[in-house]
PAKEVO-257522 format. One line per 2 residues: for each residue x, y, z of C-alpha. Coordinates in Angstrom, 3 decimals, m for minus. Layout:
N
X Y Z; ...
This chain:
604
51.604 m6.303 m2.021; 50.901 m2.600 m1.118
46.912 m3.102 m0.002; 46.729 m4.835 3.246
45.185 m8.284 3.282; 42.266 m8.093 5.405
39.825 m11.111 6.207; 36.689 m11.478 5.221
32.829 m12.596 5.859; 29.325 m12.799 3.804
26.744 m11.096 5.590; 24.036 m13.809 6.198
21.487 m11.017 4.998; 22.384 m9.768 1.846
26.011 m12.276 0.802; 27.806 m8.994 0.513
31.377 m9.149 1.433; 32.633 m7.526 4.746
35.318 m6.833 6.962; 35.746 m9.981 9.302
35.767 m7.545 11.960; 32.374 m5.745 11.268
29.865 m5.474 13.310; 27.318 m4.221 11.221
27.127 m4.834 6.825; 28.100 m1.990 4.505
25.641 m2.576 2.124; 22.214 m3.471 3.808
23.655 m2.311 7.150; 21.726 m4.663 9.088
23.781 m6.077 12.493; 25.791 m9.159 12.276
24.509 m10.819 15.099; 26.882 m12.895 16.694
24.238 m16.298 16.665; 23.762 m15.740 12.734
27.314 m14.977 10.941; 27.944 m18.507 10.665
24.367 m18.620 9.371; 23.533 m19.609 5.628
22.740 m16.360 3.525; 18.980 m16.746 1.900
20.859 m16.757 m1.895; 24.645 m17.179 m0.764
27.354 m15.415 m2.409; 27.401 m18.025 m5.272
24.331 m15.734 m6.540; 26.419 m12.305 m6.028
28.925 m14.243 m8.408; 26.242 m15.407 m11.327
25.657 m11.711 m11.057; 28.792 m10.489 m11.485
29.881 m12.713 m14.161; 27.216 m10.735 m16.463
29.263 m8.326 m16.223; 32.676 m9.788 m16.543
32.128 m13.395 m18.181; 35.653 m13.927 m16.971
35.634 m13.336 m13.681; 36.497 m17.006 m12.118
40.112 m16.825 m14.289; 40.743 m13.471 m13.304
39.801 m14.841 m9.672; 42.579 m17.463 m9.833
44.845 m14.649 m11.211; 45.448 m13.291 m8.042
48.411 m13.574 m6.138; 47.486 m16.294 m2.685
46.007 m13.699 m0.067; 42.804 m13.733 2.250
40.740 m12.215 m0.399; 41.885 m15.042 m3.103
40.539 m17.461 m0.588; 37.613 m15.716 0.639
36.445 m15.584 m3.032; 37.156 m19.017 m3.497
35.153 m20.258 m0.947; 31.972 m17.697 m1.892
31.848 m19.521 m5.427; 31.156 m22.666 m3.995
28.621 m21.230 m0.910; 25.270 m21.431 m1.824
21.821 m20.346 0.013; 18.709 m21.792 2.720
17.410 m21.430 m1.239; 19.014 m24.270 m2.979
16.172 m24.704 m5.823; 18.145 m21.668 m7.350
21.086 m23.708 m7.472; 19.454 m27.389 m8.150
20.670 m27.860 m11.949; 23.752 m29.148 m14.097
25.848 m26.145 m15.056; 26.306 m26.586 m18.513
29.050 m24.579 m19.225; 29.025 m23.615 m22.508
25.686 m22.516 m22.552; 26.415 m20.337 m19.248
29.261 m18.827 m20.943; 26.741 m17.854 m23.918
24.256 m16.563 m21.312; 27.173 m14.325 m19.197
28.237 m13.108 m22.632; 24.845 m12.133 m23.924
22.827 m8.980 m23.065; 19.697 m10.701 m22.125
19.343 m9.750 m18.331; 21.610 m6.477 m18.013
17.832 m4.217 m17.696; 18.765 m2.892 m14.330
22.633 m2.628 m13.006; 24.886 m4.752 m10.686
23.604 m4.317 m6.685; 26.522 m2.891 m4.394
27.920 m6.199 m3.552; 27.820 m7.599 m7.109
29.816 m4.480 m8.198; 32.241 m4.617 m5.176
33.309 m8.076 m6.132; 34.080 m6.683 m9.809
35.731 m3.487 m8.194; 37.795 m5.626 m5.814
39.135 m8.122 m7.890; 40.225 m5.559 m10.650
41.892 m3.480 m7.768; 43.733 m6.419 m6.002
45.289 m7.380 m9.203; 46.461 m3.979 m10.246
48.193 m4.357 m6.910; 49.653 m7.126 m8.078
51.144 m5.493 m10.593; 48.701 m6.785 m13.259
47.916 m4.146 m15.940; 44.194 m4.119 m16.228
43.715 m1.645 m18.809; 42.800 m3.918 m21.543
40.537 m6.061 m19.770; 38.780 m2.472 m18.794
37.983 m2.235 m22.149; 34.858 m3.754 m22.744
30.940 m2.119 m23.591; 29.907 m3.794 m19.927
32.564 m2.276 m17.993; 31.977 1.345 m19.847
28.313 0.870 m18.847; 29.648 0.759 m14.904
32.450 3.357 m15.445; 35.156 0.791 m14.305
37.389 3.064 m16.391; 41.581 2.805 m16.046
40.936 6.752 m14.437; 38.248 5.562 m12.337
40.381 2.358 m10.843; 43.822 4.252 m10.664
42.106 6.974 m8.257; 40.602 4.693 m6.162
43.656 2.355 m6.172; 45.312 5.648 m4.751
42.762 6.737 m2.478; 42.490 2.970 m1.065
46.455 3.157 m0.170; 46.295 6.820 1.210
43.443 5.596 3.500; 45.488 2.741 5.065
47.576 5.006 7.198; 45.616 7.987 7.432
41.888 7.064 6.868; 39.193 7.098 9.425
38.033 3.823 10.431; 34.142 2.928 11.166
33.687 0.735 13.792; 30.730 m0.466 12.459
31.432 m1.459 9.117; 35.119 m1.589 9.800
36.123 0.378 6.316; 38.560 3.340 5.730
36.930 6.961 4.998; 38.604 10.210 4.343
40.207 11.343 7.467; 37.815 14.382 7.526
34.632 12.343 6.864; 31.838 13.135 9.130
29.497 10.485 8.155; 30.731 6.728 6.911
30.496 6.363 3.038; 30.300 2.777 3.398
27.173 1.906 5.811; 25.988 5.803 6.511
26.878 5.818 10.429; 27.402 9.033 11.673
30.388 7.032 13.077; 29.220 7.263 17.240
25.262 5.418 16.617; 24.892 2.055 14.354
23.661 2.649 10.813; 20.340 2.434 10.228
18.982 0.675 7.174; 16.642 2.176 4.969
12.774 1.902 6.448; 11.565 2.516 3.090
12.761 m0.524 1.906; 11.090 m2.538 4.688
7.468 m0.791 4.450; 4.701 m3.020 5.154
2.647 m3.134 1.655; 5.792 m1.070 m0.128
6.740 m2.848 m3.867; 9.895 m1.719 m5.337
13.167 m1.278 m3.916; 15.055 1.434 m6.305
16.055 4.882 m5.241; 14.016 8.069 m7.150
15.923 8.542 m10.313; 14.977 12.320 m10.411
16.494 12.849 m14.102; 13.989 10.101 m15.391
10.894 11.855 m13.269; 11.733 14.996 m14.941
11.670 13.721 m18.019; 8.241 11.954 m17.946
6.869 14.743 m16.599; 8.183 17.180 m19.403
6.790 14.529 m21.501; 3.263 14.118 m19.963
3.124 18.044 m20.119; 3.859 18.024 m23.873
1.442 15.349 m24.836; m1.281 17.828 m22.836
0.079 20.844 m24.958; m0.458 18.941 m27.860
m3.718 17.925 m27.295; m4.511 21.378 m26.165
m4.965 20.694 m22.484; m4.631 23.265 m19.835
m0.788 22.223 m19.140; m0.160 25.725 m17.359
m2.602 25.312 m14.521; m2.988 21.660 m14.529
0.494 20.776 m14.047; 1.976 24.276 m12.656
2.842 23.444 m9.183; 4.446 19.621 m10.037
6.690 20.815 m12.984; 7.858 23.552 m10.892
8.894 21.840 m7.850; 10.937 19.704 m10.240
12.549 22.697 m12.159; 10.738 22.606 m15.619
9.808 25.780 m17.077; 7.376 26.683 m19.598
10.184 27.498 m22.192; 11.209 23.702 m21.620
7.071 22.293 m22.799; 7.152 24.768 m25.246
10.589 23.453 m26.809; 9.186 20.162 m26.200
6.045 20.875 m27.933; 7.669 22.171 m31.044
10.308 18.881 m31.070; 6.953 16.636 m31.150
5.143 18.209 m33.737; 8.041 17.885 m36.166
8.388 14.325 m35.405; 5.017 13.852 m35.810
4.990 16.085 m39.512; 8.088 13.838 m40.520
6.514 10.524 m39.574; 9.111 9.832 m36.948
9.015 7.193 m34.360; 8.643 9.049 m30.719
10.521 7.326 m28.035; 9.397 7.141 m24.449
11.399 8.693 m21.980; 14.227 6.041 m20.313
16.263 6.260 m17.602; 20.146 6.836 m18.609
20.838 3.504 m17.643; 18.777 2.238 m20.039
20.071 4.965 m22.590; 23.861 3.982 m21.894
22.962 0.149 m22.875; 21.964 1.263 m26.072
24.661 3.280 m26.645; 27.299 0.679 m25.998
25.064 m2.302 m27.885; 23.870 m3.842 m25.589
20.364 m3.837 m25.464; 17.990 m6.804 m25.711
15.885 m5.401 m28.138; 13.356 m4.681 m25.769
13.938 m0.874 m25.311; 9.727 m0.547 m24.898
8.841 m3.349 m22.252; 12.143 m1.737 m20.321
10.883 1.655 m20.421; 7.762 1.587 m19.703
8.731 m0.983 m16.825; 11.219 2.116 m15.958
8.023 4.468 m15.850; 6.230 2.177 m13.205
8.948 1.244 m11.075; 9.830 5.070 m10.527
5.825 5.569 m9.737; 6.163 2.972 m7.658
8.941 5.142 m5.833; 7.268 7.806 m6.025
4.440 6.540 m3.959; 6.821 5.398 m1.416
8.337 8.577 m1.211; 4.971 10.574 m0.562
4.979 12.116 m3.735; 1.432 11.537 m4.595
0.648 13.956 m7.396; 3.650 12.741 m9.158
3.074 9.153 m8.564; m0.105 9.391 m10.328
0.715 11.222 m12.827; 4.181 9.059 m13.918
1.539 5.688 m13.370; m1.287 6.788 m15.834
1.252 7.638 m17.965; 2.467 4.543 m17.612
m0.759 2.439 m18.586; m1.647 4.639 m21.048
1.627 3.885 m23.355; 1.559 m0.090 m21.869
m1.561 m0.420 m23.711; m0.824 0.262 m27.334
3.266 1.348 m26.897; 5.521 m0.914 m29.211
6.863 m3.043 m26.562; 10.393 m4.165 m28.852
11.669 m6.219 m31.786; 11.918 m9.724 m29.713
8.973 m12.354 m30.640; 7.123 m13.357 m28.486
7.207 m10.031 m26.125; 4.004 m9.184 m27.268
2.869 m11.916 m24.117; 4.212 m9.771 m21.668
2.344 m7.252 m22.417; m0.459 m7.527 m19.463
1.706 m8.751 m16.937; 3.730 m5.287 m17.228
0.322 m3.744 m17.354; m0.701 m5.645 m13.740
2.592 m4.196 m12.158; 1.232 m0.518 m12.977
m2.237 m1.195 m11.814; m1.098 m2.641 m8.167
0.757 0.349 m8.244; m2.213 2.884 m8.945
m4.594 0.451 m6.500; m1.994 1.130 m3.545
m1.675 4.820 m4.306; m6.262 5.463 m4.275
m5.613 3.102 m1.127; m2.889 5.591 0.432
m5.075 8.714 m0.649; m8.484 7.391 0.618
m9.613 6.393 m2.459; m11.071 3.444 m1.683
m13.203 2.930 m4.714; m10.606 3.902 m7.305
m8.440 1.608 m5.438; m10.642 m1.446 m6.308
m11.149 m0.713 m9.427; m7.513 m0.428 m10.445
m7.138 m3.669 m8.225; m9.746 m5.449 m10.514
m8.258 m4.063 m13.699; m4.989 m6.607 m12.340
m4.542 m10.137 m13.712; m6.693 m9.090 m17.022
m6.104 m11.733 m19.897; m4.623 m11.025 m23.211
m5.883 m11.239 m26.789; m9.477 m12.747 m26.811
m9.132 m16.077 m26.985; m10.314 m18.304 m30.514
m12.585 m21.118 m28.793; m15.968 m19.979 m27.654
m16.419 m19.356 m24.017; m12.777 m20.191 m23.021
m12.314 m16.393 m22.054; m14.602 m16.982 m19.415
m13.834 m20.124 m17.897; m9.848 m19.336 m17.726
m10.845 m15.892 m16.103; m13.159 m17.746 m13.374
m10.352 m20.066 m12.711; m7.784 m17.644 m12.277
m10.442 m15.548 m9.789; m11.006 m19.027 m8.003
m6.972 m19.666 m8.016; m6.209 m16.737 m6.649
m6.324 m15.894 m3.117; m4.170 m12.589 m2.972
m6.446 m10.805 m5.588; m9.675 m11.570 m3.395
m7.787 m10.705 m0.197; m6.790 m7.465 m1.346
m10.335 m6.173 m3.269; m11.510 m7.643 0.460
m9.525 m5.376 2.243; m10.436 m2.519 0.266
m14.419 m3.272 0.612; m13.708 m3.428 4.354
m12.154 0.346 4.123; m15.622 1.278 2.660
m17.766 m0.584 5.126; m18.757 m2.962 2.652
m18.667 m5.969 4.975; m21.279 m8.416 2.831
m18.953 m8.101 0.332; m15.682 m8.078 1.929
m16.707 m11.919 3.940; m17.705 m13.593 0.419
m14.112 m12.282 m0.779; m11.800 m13.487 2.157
m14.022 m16.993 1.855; m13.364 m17.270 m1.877
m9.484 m16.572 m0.571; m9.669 m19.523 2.140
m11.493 m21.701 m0.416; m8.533 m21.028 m3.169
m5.641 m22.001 m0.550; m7.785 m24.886 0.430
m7.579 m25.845 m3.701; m4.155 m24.219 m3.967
m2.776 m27.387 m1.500; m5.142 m29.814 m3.165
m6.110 m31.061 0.242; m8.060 m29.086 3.533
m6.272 m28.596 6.302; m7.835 m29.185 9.555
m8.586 m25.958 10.891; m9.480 m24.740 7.608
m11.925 m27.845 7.060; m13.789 m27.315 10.680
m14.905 m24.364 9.118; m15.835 m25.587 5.663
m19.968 m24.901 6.991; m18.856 m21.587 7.345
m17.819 m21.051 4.501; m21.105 m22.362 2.893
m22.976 m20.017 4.896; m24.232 m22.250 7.595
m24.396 m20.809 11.050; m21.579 m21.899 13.859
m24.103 m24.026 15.864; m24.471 m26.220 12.611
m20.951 m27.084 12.256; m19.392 m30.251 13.301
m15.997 m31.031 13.656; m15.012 m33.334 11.047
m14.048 m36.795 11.396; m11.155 m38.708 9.352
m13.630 m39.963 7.438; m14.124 m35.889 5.577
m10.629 m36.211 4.388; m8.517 m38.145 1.403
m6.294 m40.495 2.842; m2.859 m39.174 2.965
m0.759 m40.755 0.726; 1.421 m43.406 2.547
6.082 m41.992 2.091; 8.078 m44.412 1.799
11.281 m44.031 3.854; 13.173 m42.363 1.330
10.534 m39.532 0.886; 10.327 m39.307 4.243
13.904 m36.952 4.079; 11.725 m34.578 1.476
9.294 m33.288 3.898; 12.222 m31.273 5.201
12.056 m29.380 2.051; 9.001 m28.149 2.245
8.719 m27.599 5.916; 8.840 m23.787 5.196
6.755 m23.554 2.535; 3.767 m25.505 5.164
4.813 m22.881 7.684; 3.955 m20.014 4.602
0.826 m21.803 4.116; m0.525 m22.022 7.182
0.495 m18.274 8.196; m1.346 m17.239 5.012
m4.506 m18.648 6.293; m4.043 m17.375 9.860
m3.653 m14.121 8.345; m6.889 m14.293 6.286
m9.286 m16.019 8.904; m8.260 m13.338 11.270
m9.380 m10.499 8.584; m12.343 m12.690 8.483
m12.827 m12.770 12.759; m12.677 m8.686 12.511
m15.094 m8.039 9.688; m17.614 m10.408 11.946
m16.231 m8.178 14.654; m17.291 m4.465 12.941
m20.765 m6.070 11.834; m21.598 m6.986 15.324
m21.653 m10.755 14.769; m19.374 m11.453 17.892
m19.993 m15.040 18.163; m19.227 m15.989 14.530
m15.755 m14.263 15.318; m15.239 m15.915 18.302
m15.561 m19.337 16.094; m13.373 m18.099 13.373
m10.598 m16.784 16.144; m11.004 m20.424 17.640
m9.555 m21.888 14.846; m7.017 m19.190 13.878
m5.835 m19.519 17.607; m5.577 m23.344 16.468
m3.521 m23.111 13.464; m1.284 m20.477 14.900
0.021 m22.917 17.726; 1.740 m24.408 14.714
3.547 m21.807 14.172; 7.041 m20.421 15.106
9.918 m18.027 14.344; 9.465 m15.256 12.454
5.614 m15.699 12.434; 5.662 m14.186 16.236
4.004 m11.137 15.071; 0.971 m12.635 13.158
0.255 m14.921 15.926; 0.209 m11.575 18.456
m2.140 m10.117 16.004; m4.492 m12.799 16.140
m4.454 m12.685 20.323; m4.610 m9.438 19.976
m7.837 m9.586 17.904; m9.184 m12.045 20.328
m8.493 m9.893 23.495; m10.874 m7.178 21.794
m13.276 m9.682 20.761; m13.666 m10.429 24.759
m13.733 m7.023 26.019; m16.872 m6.234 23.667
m18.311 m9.787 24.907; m17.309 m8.894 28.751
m14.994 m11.335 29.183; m12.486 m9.066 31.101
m10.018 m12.118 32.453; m9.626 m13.463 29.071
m9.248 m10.971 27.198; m6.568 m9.895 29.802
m4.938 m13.309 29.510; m5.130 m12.576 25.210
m3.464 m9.489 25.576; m0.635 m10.082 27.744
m0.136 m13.455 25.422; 0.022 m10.935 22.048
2.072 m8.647 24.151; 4.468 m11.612 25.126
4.466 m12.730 21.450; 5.536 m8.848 20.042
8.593 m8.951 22.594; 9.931 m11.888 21.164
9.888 m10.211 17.762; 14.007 m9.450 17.247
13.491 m7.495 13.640; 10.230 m5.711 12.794
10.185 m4.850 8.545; 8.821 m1.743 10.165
10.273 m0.753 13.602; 7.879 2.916 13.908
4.841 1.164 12.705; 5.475 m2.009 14.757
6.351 m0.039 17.664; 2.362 1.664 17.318
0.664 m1.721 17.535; 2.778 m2.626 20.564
1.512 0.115 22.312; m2.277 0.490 20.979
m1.990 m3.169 22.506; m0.698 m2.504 25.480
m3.006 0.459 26.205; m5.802 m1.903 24.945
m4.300 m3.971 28.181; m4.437 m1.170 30.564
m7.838 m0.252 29.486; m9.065 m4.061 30.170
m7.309 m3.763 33.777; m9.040 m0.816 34.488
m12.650 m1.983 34.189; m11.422 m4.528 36.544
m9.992 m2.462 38.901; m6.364 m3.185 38.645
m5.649 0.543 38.317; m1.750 0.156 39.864
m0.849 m2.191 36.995; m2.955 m0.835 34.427
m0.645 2.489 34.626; 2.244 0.044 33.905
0.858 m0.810 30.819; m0.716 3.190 29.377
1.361 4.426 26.731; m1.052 7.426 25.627
């Protein structure tokens, strides 16, 4: 055995495979905390298997191929480790029919994440170093789709030995680089500071996760400049500056344009533009036979990026592409697709909503948003349209939460407290049953004043049913899913408190906070932040009432509550609302005279 047998771990963030010895993950580079390595990953690595066995049906034998070694058992052990999330786990394995599913393509529309392909990359490398030869079981249409070619494995084979005695080590990740490496090709340290993960993955409101594929985003926007061309739309001046930046001349539309127009005279189907991903699936067979729904998915996810990126002109441009061709574009040759043909469509307009939202479009934003959740073909019974589309808007809390938030960014407040009410009222029917703090406010809601409302007695309420000891043990199940819950409603009823707030209706937000404050105590870890939010709403709230000591004692409670918040999704814009809070602290001192210690607390 030339390659040295290390030990391993699954990092209880992402069940990717590590050195034992790391201190931080290769792949989402987050810190293995000493408290949570022997914590259960969210999937476990049993997932990162299913994955990989897409790819390589056989995977388990070739597993149990290997010659005994740490790895062998580390692997061993991962097929058999499962998640917090057992329901993805909670069926009978047929295994007949999971061989048929591993062995068809349905499912291979976007490729292998890091750690699924490591597993692959490892197992085929540890048993060439076993003296196995691999060559023929490199020969198959999914391994030509990842390039897990004999060339590719022999060179890294190679470069894995040459590494072992003269590599650079990262103390971080605990993997070999070149020995004149400058930066760690594993977790992207610069080798002295910890890596840092990728923010943009972690943005509050962000959807998608995928790098920019820049050959794609060329190629719509060739595309979108043709179609203008074509229809005789001012291409050159429209379009100059964007098709520039991303090196497409006016030689390359003009080729374009004379390609189209001879597929068009001959009749000939016109493909959308796909990502080569996409394109080498179909090249080796193995596409699901729905090239359409893929592409155009493609299209949106990239806008998507785009948006996150700050690429605004191309963002829009890629996403009204995008719903133009979702609307009438043949989707593929599967029955049935034709049903997923608005759901891809909502994707594209949450996209467009966030991206009016971003640019200060608040009223494009909301109409996009309203254009989500449409229902397909018009449905055969009389009046059914209608009632199905009233109970979805009813069942639906996120959709009114978000058009809410955008009336709020237009100073539509009317509007915006009838939407986050419809919200609270679809939770309340969501769980089948009120919960208390919710139900206090229930005259509220109904547009009674605060003085009318009355706490309600048991008698308001169904009678819970009465668990029998063995259902007792479920609860635990759904513990987290209550905790959701009741953070979702915290989060809306304090939306609710400031929209009370900017209309000047002070005391109807102090009753709303009063019951947010109330249905936060419930909860805990990681819902710190929400629950410093809502003090931190209520510490304003008394400063504009002139209540200086409590809306001291609210701040330094939200301020408490952020410092006890170990991993922000976004560390720079979590970091601002720390310190607009604390200078919202210092400001309260002030009026009271406690200039000394409101100087502790200024940040601007």
């Amino acid at each position: 055995m030339k390659l040295e047998d290390r030990k391993y771990k699954w990092c209880p963030r992402c069940s990717g495979c590590v050195n034992e010895a790391a201190s931080h993950c290769r792949y989402c580079r987050n810190e293995l905390v000493t408290g949570e390595q022997k914590a259960d990953p969210y999937f476990g690595p049993e997932s990162k298997f299913d994955a990989a066995r897409r790819w390589v049906p056989s995977l388990n034998s070739l597993i149990e191929m290997l010659p005994q070694s740490n790895f062998k058992k580390h692997l061993q052990d991962g097929l058999h480790m499962r998640g917090r999330l057992q329901s993805m786990a909670m069926y009978d394995r047929d295994e007949e029919s999971e061989r048929q599913f591993n062995e068809s393509n349905v499912g291979l529309e976007r490729p292998p994440f890091e750690q699924e392909r490591s597993i692959i990359r490892e197992v085929f490398l540890h048993l060439k170093d076993a003296g196995v030869d691999i060559e023929p079981m490199l020969q198959t249409p999914k391994l030509r789709v990842l390039k897990f070619t004999k060339e590719y494995m022999d060179e890294l084979y190679k470069v894995r030995l040459n590494r072992q005695t003269d590599g650079k080590e990262c103390k971080f990740c605990k993997e070999r680089n070149d020995s004149a490496a400058q930066a760690c090709e594993f977790c992207k340290s610069n080798f002295v500071d910890p890596p840092k993960r990728e923010a943009r993955r972690f943005r509050k409101n962000a959807i998608g996760i995928f790098p920019l594929d820049k050959g794609l985003l060329k190629d719509v926007l060739l595309h979108i400049a043709v179609n203008r061309a074509l229809t005789g739309g001012a291409w050159r001046t429209e379009m100059a500056d964007v098709l520039s930046k991303h090196d497409i001349c006016n030689a390359d539309v003009e080729k374009g344009l004379g390609e189209r127009q001879f597929l068009i005279r001959e009749d000939m189907h016109i493909e959308l533009p796909m990502s080569d991903w996409q394109r080498s699936l179909m090249m080796e067979g193995l596409d699901d036979g729905m090239d359409g729904y893929h592409a155009i998915h493609n299209i949106i996810e990239m806008g998507q990026t785009c948006l996150q990126e700050e690429f605004n002109e191309e963002a829009e441009l890629v996403l009204n592409f995008a719903m133009a061709v979702a609307e009438t574009h043949r989707l593929g040759n599967v029955q049935g697709l034709e049903a997923m043909r608005e759901p891809l469509k909502t994707s594209g307009w949450m996209a467009l909503s966030q991206l009016y939202e971003s640019t200060g479009r608040y009223a494009e934003a909301e109409a996009a948003h309203s254009k989500m959740f449409q229902l397909g073909p018009s449905m055969a019974i009389p009046g059914l349209d209608e009632i199905l589309k009233a109970t979805m808007e009813m069942l639906s809390p996120q959709r009114s939460m978000r058009q809410a938030d955008l009336c709020v960014k237009q100073e539509k407040y009317d509007e915006a407290i009838d939407l986050y009410k419809k919200a609270l009222s679809a939770l309340d029917k969501q769980e089948n049953k009120p919960f208390v703090g919710f139900s206090k406010m229930a005259g509220l809601i109904h547009g009674e004043p605060p003085s009318s409302m009355t706490t309600p007695t048991a008698e308001d309420f169904d009678t819970p049913p009465q668990l029998q000891k063995d259902e007792q043990a479920k609860l635990s199940d759904v513990s987290d899913l209550v905790l959701v819950s009741t953070a979702h409603r915290v989060g809306v009823m304090k939306k609710l408190a400031e929209v009370y707030i900017a209309k000047g209706d002070l005391a109807t937000a102090g009753y709303v906070l009063d019951e947010s404050m109330e249905l936060a105590e419930q909860l805990n870890e990681p819902y710190q932040a929400l629950v410093a939010d809502v003090c931190e709403t209520y510490g304003r709230l008394n400063i504009l009432q002139g209540k200086l000591p409590d809306a001291e004692a609210q701040l330094r409670r939200a301020l408490e509550y952020y410092s006890s918040v170990k991993d922000p999704m976004d560390p720079d814009e979590f970091q601002k609302i720390v310190d607009k809070t604390s200078d919202s602290l210092a400001d309260c001192l002030e009026k009271q005279g406690k200039n000394d210690e409101a100087a502790k607390y200024r940040k601007a």
